[in-house]
Steps between C-alpha positions, in 0.01 A plus 500: 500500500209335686273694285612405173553148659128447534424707192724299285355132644147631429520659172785323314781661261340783334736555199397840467506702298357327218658615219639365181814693519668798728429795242106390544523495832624862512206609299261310694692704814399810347155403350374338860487850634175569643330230349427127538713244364247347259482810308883498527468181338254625207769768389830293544272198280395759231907663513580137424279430272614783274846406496609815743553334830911549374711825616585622146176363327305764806687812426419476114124560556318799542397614878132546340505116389680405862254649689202339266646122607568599842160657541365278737754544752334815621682858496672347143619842414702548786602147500606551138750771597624331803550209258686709242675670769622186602590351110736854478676425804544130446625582149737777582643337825512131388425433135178348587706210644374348733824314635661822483261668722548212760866582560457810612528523868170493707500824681610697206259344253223587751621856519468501137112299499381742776606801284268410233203705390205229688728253664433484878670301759266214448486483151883535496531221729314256297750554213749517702405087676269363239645592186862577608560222756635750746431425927283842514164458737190606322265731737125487375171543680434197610863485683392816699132335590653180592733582695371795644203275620730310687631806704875425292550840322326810470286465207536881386850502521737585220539271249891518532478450883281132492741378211781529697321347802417175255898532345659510846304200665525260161758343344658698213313265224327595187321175533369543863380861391317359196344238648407699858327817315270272263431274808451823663206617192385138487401532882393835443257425222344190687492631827579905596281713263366823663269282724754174624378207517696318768366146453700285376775746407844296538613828694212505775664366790757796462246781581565608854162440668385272245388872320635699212601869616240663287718843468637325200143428318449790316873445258354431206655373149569742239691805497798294382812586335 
C-alpha cells in the first residue's frame, strides 16, 4: 500500500475512466486496443455524436457504417467485430441491461468476457472494474514496467499470475483497484516510458539501488486485449 500511498498524495483521485456512462466505457475497453486514448476519444465523440453510443441504437447499424465512425481507432474492422461480438453476447445473455449484467457473479461473468471473440484478460478486466464496479485488478504494460523496475514481479510473467499477486496483497475493493491501476498509468505516462525517467517520479526512492532493473525496459504498450 506504500506505493499507492505516495501515488495517490502526488497525483490526486483519478476518476477514471472517464466515461459518460458504463455501456461507453465498455466500448471505449474494446476500441483502446492498440491505440492511444485520444483517438479512443475521436471515435467514442463521433459514436456520440450520431446518436449510437446506446446498446440497441449500435446493433441497428451496419458493420460497414461502424467501422467508418470507428475508423480512427486503428484495426476498425476487427474492432467492429469484436464490438458486434460483444453487442450479441450482451443481448442474448442480459438484454442489453446493464444492471442485469452486474448481478451476475464475478468469476462466472469473466468466464463468459474471456470467451469472447477479441476480449483478453485486460480488456475483460476493464469491464469487469470500470464499467461493472467489480474488485478485479487490471494488468497493463505499464504495471509490468513499473513494477518490474522495482525488482517486485517478473515483468514477463502471465498476466493471470501478477493479478493475483496485486488481489492477494490488497484489500478486496473495487475502489482501491480503480484508483491504484489509473495511478499506476498516470505514473507510467509521466515517468516510466521505454527510457524512465527517475527524477522526480513519486516512486524513486523505491528502486533498490536508487536504479530501475532495466530487464523490464523493453515491455512496451500495445498488444492489448
Amino acid at each position: 500500500m506504500d506505493y499507492f500511498k505516495h501515488l495517490f498524495s502526488a497525483y490526486g483521485q483519478q476518476d477514471w475512466w472517464p466515461a459518460e456512462t458504463p455501456f461507453e466505457m465498455i466500448i471505449g475497453a474494446i476500441l483502446t486496443q492498440n491505440t492511444t486514448w485520444k483517438n479512443v476519444e475521436t471515435c467514442i465523440g463521433a459514436l456520440r455524436e450520431r446518436g449510437v453510443l446506446e446498446p440497441r441504437r449500435l446493433m441497428e447499424i451496419p458493420a460497414e457504417e461502424l467501422a467508418q465512425i470507428i475508423r480512427t481507432s486503428g484495426y476498425f474492422n476487427q474492432k467492429t467485430k469484436k464490438i458486434t461480438h460483444f453487442l450479441n453476447f450482451f443481448h442474448a445473455e442480459y438484454s442489453l441491461c446493464i444492471e442485469t449484467m452486474r448481478k451476475e457473479p464475478l468469476e462466472l461473468l469473466r468466464m463468459k468476457l474471456l470467451a469472447l471473440h477479441g476480449i483478453g484478460p485486460e480488456t475483460a478486466d476493464s469491464i469487469l472494474l470500470y464499467a461493472l464496479d467489480k474488485p478485479v485488478f487490471v494488468v497493463d504494460a505499464y504495471t509490468r514496467r513499473i513494477f518490474g523496475r522495482h525488482g517486485l514481479i517478473n515483468p514477463y510473467a502471465g498476466y493471470e499470475t501478477i493479478r493475483s499477486l496485486f488481489e492477494e496483497n490488497l484489500e478486496n475493493d473495487a475502489y482501491l483497484f480503480n484508483e491504484y491501476h489509473a495511478l499506476i498509468v498516470a505514473v507510467g505516462k509521466r515517468h516510466c516510458g521505454t527510457v524512465p525517467k527517475c527524477e522526480g517520479c513519486p516512486l524513486q526512492r523505491y528502486l533498490q539501488n536508487g536504479k530501475p532493473n532495466d530487464s523490464a525496459g523493453c515491455m512496451k504498450k500495445g498488444n492489448r486485449q
